[in-house]
Each structure stands twice: as C-alpha cells, then as structure tokens.
C-alpha positions in Angstrom: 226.5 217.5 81.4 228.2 219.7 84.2 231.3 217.9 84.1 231.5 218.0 80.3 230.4 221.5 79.8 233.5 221.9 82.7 235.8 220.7 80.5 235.3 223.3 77.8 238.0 225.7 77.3 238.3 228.9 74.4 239.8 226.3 72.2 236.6 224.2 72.2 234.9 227.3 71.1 235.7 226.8 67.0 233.3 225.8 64.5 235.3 225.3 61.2 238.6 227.7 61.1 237.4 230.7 63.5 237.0 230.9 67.2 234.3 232.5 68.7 234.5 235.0 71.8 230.6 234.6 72.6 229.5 231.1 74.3 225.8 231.8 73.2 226.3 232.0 69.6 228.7 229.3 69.4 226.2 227.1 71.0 223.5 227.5 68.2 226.4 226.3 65.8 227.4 223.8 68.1 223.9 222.2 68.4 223.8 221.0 64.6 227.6 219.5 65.6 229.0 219.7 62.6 232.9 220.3 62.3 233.4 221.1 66.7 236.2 219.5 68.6 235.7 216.0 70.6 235.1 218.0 74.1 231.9 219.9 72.4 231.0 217.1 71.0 230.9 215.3 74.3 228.9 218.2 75.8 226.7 218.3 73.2 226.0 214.8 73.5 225.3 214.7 77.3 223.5 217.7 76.1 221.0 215.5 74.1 220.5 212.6 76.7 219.8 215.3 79.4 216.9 217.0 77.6 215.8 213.4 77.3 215.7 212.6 80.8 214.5 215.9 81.4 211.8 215.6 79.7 210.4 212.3 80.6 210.5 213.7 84.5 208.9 216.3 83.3 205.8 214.3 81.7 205.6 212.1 85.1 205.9 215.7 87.9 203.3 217.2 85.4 200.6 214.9 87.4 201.7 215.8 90.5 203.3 219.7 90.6 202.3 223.0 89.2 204.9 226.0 89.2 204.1 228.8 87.6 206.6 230.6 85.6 205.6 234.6 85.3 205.5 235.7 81.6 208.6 237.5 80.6 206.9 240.1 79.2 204.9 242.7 80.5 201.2 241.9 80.4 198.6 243.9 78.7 201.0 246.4 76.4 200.8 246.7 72.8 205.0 246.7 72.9 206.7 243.5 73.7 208.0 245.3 76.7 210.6 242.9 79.4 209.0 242.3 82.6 212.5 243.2 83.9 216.0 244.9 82.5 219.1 243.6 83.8 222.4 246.7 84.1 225.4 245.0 85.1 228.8 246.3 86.1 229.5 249.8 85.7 226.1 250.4 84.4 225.0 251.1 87.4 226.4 254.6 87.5 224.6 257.2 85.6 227.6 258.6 84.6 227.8 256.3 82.3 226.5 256.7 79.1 226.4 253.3 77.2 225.3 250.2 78.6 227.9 247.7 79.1 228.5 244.5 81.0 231.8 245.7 82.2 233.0 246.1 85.8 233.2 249.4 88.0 237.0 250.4 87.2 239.1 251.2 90.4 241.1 254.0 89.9 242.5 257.0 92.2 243.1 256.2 95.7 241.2 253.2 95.4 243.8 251.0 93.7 246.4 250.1 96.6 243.7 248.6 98.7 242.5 246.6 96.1 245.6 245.4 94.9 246.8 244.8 98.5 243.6 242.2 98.9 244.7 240.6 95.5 247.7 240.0 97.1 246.4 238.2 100.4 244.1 236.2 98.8 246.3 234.9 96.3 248.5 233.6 99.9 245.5 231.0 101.0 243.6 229.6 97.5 242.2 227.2 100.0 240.2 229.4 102.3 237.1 232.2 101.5 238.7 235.7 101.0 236.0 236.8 103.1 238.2 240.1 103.3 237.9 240.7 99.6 234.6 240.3 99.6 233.8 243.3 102.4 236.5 245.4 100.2 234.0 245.1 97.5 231.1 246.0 99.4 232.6 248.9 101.7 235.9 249.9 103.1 234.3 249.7 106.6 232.5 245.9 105.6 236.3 245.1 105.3 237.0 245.9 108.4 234.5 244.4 110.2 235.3 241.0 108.3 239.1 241.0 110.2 236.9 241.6 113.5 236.6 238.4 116.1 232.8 239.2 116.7 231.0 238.8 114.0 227.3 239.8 115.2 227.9 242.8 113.2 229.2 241.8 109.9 225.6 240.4 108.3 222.2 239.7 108.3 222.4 236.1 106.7 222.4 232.7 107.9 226.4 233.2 106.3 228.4 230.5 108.7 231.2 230.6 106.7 233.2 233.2 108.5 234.8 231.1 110.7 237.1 229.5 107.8 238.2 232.9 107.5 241.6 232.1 108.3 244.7 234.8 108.1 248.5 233.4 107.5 251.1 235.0 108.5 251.8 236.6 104.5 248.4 237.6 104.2 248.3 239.2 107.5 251.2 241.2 106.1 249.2 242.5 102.8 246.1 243.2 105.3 247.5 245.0 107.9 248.8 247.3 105.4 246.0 247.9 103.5 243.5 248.6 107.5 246.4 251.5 108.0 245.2 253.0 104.7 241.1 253.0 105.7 240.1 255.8 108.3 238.1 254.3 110.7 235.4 257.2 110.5 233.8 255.5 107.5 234.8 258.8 105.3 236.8 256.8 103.2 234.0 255.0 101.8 232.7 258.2 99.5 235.6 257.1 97.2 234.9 253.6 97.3 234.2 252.8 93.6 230.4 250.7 94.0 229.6 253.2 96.8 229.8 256.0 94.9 228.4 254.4 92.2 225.1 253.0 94.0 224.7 256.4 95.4 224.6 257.8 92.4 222.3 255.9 91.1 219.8 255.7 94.2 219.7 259.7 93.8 219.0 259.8 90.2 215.8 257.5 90.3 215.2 260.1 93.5 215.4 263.0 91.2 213.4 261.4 88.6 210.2 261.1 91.4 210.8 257.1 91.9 211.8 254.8 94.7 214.3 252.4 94.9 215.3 249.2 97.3 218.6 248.8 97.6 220.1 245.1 99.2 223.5 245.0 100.9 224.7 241.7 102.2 226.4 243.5 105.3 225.2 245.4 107.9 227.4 248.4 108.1 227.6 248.8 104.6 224.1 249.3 105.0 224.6 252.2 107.4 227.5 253.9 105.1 224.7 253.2 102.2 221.9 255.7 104.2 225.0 258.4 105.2 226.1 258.6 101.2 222.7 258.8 100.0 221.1 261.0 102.9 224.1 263.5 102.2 223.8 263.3 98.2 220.5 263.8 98.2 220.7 267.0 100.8 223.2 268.2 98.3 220.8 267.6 95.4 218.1 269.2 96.9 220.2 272.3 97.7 221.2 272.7 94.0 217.6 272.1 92.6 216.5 274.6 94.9 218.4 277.4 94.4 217.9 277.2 90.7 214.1 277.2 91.0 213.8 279.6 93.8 216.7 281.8 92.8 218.8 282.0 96.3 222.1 281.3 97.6 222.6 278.0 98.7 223.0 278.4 102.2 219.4 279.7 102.1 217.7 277.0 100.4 216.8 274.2 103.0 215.6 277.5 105.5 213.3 278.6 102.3 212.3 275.4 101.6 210.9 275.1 105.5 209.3 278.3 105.2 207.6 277.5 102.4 206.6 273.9 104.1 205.1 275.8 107.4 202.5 277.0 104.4 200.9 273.6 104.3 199.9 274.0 108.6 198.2 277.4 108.1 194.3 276.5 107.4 194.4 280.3 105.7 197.1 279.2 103.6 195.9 279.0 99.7 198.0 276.2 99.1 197.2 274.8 102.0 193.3 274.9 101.1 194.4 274.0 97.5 196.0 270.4 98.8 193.4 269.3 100.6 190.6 270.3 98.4 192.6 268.3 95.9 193.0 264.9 98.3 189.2 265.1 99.3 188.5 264.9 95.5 190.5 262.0 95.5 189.1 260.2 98.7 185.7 261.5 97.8 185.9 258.5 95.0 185.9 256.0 97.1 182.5 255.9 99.6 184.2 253.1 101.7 187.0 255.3 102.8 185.1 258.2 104.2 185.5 257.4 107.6 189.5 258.0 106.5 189.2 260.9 104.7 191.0 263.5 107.4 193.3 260.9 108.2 194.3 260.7 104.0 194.2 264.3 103.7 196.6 264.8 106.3 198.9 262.0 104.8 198.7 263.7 101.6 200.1 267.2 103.2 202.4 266.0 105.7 204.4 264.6 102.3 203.5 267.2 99.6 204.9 270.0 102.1 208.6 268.3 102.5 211.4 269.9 101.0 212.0 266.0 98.7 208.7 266.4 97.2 208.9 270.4 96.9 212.5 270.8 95.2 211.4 268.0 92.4 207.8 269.0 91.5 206.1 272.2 92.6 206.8 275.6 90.5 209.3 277.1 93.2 210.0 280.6 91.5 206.9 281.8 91.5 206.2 284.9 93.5 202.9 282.9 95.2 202.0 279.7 95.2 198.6 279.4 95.2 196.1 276.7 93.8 197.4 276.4 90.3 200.9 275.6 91.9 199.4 272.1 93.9 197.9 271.3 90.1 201.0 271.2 88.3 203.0 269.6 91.2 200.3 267.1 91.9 200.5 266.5 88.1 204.0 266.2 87.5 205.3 262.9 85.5 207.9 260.9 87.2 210.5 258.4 85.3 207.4 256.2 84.6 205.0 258.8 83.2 203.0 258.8 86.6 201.8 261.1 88.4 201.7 262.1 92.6 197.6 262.2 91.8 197.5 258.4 89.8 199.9 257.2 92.3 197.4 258.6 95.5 194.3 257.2 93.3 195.6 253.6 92.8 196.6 253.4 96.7 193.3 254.5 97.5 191.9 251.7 95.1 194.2 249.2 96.7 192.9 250.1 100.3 189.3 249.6 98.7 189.5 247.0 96.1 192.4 245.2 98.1 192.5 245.3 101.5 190.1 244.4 104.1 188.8 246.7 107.5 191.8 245.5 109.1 194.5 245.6 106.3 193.4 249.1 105.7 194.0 250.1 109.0 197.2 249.2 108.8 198.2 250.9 106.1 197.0 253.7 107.0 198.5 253.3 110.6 201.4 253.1 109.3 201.7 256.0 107.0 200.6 258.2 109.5 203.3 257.3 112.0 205.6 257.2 109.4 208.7 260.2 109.9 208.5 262.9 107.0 211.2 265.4 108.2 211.3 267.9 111.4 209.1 270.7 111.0 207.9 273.4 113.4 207.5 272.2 116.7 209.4 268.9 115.9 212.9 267.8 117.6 214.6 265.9 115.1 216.0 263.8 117.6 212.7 262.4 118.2 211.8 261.7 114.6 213.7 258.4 114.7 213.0 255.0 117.4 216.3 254.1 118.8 216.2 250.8 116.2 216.2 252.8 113.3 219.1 254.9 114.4 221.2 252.5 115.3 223.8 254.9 116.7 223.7 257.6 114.5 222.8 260.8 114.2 219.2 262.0 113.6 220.7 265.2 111.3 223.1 263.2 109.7 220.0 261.0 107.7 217.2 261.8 105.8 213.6 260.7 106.7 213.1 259.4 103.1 216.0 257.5 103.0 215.4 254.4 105.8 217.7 251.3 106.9 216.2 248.3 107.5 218.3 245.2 108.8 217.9 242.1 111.8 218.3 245.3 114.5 215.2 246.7 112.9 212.3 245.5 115.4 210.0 243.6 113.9 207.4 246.4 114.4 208.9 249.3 112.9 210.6 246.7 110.0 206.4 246.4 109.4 205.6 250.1 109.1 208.5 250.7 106.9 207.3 247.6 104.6 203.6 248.5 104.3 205.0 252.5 104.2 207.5 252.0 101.0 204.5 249.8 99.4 202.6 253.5 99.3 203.1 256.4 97.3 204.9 258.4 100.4 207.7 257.9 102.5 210.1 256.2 102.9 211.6 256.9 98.9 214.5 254.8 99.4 214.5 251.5 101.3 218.4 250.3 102.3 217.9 246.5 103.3 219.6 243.3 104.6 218.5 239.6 104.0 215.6 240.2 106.3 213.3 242.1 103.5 214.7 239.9 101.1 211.8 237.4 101.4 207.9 237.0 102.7 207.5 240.7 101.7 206.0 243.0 99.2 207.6 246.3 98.1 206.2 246.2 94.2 203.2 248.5 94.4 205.4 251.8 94.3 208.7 250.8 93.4 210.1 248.9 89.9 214.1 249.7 91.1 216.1 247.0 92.5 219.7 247.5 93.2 221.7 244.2 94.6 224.6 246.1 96.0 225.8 243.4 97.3 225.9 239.7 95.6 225.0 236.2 97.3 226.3 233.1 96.2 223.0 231.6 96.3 221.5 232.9 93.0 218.3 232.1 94.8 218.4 234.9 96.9 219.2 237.7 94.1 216.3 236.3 92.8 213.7 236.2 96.1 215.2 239.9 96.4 214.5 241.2 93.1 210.9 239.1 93.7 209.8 241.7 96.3 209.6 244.1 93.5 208.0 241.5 91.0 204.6 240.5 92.1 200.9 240.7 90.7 199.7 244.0 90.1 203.6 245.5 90.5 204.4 249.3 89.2 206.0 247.9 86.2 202.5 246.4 85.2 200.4 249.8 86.1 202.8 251.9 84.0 204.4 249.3 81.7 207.5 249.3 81.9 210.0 247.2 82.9 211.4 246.7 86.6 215.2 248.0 86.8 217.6 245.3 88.3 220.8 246.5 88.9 223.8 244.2 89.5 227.0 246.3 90.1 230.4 244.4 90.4 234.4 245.9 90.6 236.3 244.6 87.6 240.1 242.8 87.5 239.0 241.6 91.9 237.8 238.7 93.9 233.7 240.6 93.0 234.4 240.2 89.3 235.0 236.3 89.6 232.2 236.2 92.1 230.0 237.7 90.0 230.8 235.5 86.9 230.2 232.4 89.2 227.2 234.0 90.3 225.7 234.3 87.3 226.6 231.1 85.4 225.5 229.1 88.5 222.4 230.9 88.2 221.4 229.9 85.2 222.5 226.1 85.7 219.8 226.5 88.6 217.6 226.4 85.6 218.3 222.8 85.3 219.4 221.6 88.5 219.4 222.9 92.4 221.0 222.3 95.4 224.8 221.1 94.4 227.3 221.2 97.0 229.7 224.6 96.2 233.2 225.5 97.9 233.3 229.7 98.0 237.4 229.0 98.3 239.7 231.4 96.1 240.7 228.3 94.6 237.6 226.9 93.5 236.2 230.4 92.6 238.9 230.8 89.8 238.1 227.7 88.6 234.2 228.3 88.1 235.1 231.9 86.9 237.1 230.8 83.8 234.3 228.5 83.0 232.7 228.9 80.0 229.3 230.0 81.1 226.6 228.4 80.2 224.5 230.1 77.5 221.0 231.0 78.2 219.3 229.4 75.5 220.5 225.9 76.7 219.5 226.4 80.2 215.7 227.5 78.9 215.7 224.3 76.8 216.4 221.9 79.9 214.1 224.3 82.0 210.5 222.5 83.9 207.9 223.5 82.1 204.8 223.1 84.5 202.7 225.6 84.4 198.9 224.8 83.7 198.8 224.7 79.7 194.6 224.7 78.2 194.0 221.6 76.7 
C-alpha cells in the first residue's frame, strides 16, 4: 500500500473530468472506484487487501494485547468538545487573525539567510541539511550546527550530525550567510518562528495560563527564555501603567512596592490573602499540618508583579480586602479562577497524593524562585544549572529552562512545580521532559517549536499535557497544540513529511527513513495520506463490553 499510494501524483487525483486539490475528499470518491486512473485504482486495491490483513491480526492480538485509545472528545461535556486543537503554521502567532495551515512567511531581513541555506542544501541532495534545519529553529541553533563539538547542539539521542557534511559550494553559500548573524544572539528577535512563539507564549501569559514549549536544540532553548523573559517584562510594564496610571519607568518599582505589602502582618491585604488561603486549606482536615506552609505559598505568588499586573484592581487608591476577592476571582483563558485552581491542587494533595508525594509537592513549591524581593539578591534566586551562563536580571522567574544540563533534582522541582497552580508559568524544554512526566494538571498549551522526525515524539510531548484528570478535562476545553513551521524552506518539507508519516504510523511503525534533502523532497511532494484511511487500518484494541 505504501509503494502504491507513492506512486500517486496530482494527475491521479480526478474522478470523472475534474481534479481535486484536496487528497481527503478525493479519497471518499475514490473508495467507490468508479471512473479513477489505473494508479488509484492500484492503491485502492492494495487499499482493500490491507484492511483485510489488518483486520484478521487484529482478531488474533485481541487475545493477547490491550491498548487503550483516549476518546477524542472531551469526557463529561454536554458539547462535543476535541480533546485537543491542532494550529499549524503561521497560526501560531496571534497576530494572525484566521486560522490557516500556511507557513510563517519570511520577510524583512530574514530572507537572504534563508535563501542562502536553500542554496547550500540544494549543493549536497545526498546529505541531511542539518544547517537548514537550525536556521529554522534559531539563527544561533544554525550556528552551533557548523560547530565541530556537538555537546551543545541537542538534547536527543540525534546521531545524525556526523553526516553533516559541507562541500566546497555549500561552504560558499554558508559562510556567507554566518557573516550576516551576530554572534550575540540579538539577531534572533527577527527570526520569523522566534518571534512568532514568543508571541504566542506571552499571550496565553496575559490571558492567566501556562504554556510548555519543546525546542529540539539546546540554545534555542536559551534564546526561547531571553525573548519571552524580555516580552513579558515589556508586557508587564505596559499593563501596569495603564492600571496604575504611571510612567513606565516607574512601574516595575510600584509594582515592588506594592509587593512588600504582602510581608507586613499589619498590611490589610496582607491579612485579606491569608484569611482567604486558610479558608481554602481549612477544607481539607488532612492538610492542617500544611496550612502555614500553603499560606505562605499562596502569598509569595499572589504578591509578584506576573500575577499583580494581570488580575488585582491596580488603580485603586487602597487595596484592601475586596481587592484580594476580585483578583483571587479573576477568570483566566479557561474560565478558571486563582481560588478553583488553589482548591483543586489542594484536592490533588488530599484525594491524590500520599504523605510522601505531598511532601514533595509542597517541597517543591516552596523552594521554588518567585522573583527578588526585599532582602533577596537576584543573583542568588537561580542554582548555577538553571542559569546556565546567563544572567540572573536578564530572565524572569516564571519563565524557566529545562534541558539535559538541568540536574536531575532541580528538573524535579520544576516538573512537580509547573504541575501546580504557581510558578514556574512557562516551561521551555528539551527531549528530557518530553517523556515519563506529567505537566497536565495546570497547563492545556503545547507549543512544538521545534519538529522531530519521529512523529512519536511530537506525540509523547504533547502526551505530558494529555493525561487523566488534565486541565482540559476540569474546564472543558480542549488542549492547544501548536505546530509552527517557515514556508517555501527545508521546515516546510519537513513538516509535510512529518505529518504524513505520522499518520501512516497509524497503520504501520518502525520503517527505515533517510532525513537526506533528497529523499525529503521526494516524501514532501507525496500525496499525503488522508486521515480517514489511516483511522480505517488503525488497531482497534481497547476493551469493548460484551
């Protein structure tokens, strides 16, 4: 069936006189195959005797294997609601009104590097343009792929580097196109999925959610927590001097004042928070032993300048009790709130968690950095792991990098952290939190910033958001998977292999796979597979009632 459906071309594509642009509604003509050319024929043919086959192995593995398929739907809502939304391409970017399954453009400044990579790959169609793949992650991933160490290009078990081999006319094309990339990582603001990503990560901020972002390599992850540290700082600034009414160069100093409120004990809003979390903790008898420690927790993140600027009532002359009411109440992009949030984590630690597991969460939060306040040296806020090299004021505490520097310890805290209402808001990982981990109890926004060929692992990475008892399921809606890609270059043809392999993993795993420019232009002008085909060879083996 592979082969066949291989042979396909846009010609094949005709039922009667017309031709159709759109492989999945051709295919429901194609099935009855009446009046289709002797290539769809064949496909359709081999299409027959594979759901054959398919289904006898399926009656014989039935005795022997369960796998459990989740619904596609969101459980328990009177809307047939997706457990999960797909935004491709330029939908990504907020800025961008419609949705659309078209690239990120490249346009500006942006378009000689790109077209110098076109160029260079187009000199070795036998060899990985590992090159072009960087340039679509990061100006500075670029360089690091034309580096002879590569300990710091990525996190994954990728061996395929070493076939990155330069000829004398690509060198040409490349060399060229490192003069025109400051080595600074500045650059990288005007790289198109950069600024794109960024923008999005600091909208779902705004809107009182958290997001996980996956990069493939590691110093695109870094570049990643510089952009959206400095967009949010930026952000924060410009919803702060609307609410509070002050020039901007005032707001982050106002916003600290107003912070230090929450460590006087004489301080009404300080009196008005933690009468507020005791309620809460109060619920749950089991967790009185806690209930300082969850107060605290509660004020150390209601009183940063990230939660202030989005949620509490900043213009008002005093903010006194009512002011902690209306903040704590405050609806984020799911129609939650900070007090349902804190209520269901409480009800996790009880209902959920044993002595021990409890512990740990709680640990963990209260270790867990919320921003330098007074008394605080910010360059103390970070372990030396987390920095990695850069500078404590040039980050923000709710924005955290996690990659296969990232002990094993603090990659813990900032797991079991992001699974809790508080901070860290936006988690920037590798291939290490792509698997074994949970980060769905807080967070229904996954952005793949990076692709893998392995469709596998877009899907064990959008799986960490995608568990029993996720956010999506507590406020029903759907988990946000973003899956950005730069049109007309090598990560436009990447992404169409991607995604066409990823559904003939539906019906068959493991094949053998060149990554060569070569081969990827082949499998990119493909037709691609329609969906409805690959659910109808799919397993079915879940546990069906009798």
């Amino acid at each position: 069936l592979d082969h066949a459906w291989g042979r396909l071309t846009t010609e094949d594509l005709r039922i009667g006189d017309s031709i159709s642009d759109n492989a999945e509604e051709w295919w429901s003509q194609a099935r009855r195959g009446h009046d289709i050319t002797p290539a769809a024929l064949d496909v359709v043919s081999c299409f027959d005797r594979t759901k054959e086959r398919m289904a006898a192995a399926q009656r014989q593995l039935r005795h022997w294997v369960i796998r459990h398929l989740k619904n596609r739907l969101l459980p328990d809502t009177a809307a047939e609601i997706p457990r999960r939304r797909r935004f491709i391409g330029r939908s990504i970017d907020p800025l961008v009104s419609e949705e659309t399954d078209k690239g990120i453009a490249v346009s500006g400044d942006a378009l000689l590097p790109f077209l110098l990579a076109a160029r260079a790959t187009s000199h070795a169609p036998d060899a990985r343009p590992v090159f072009a793949e960087g340039l679509a992650s990061s100006y500075e991933a670029f360089l690091h792929t034309r580096r002879s160490d590569s300990a710091d290009r990525t996190d994954g078990d990728d061996d395929k580097y070493k076939d990155a081999k330069e000829t004398d006319s690509m060198k040409w094309y490349l060399d060229h196109l490192q003069t025109l990339i400051p080595r600074d990582g500045a650059a990288d603001e005007s790289h198109p999925k950069i600024a794109a990503t960024v923008r999005r990560a600091v909208d779902i901020w705004r809107r009182g959610e958290k997001s996980v972002v996956f990069c493939h390599y590691v110093v695109t992850g870094r570049i990643l927590r510089q952009r959206i540290s400095a967009a949010i700082q930026s952000e924060m600034i410009t919803l702060g001097a609307a609410k509070l009414g002050c020039p901007n160069d005032e707001v982050m100093s106002e916003l600290e004042r107003i912070g230090k409120r929450f460590f006087d004990e004489d301080s009404p809003i300080r009196r008005a928070c933690d009468a507020e979390a005791r309620k809460l903790v109060a619920r749950y008898p089991t967790l009185a032993e806690y209930q300082d420690d969850l107060i605290e927790i509660v004020r150390r993140n209601v009183r940063t300048p990230s939660f202030l600027v989005r949620f509490f009532p900043l213009g008002r002359e005093r903010l006194e009790a009512e002011a902690m009411l209306e903040a704590l109440d405050s609806k984020d992009l799911s129609g939650q709130t900070l007090r349902q949030l804190i209520n269901q984590f409480l009800l996790f630690l009880v209902e959920r968690c044993g002595t021990a597991g409890r512990e740990r969460y709680i640990s963990a939060v209260k270790r867990i950095q919320t921003g330098a306040h007074a008394g605080v040296d910010v360059s103390r806020e970070y372990d030396d792991d987390e920095l990695q090299g850069e500078k404590p004021e040039h980050i923000l505490a709710n924005v955290r990098l996690v990659n296969g520097r990232t002990q094993s310890e603090t990659r813990q805290r900032l797991m079991l952290t992001f699974n809790t209402p508080f901070y860290p808001e936006i988690l920037i990982a590798s291939s290490v939190m792509a698997e074994g981990v949970d980060l769905h109890l807080n967070c229904r926004h996954v952005l793949h910033h990076d692709l893998c060929w392995n469709p596998s692992t877009l899907e064990q990475r959008t799986g960490r958001v995608d568990r029993i008892g996720a956010k999506a399921e507590a406020c029903g809606q759907s988990i946000q998977v973003y899956i950005p890609y730069i049109e007309e270059t090598q990560d436009e043809k990447m992404y169409k292999v991607v995604m066409d392999r990823e559904r003939w993993f539906n019906v068959v795993m493991g094949e053998d796979y060149k990554v060569d420019v070569r081969t990827t232009e082949k499998l990119a002008n493909r037709i691609p597979f329609p969906t409805a085909a690959a659910n109808e060879l799919a397993f079915q083996l879940g546990v069906v009632k009798s």
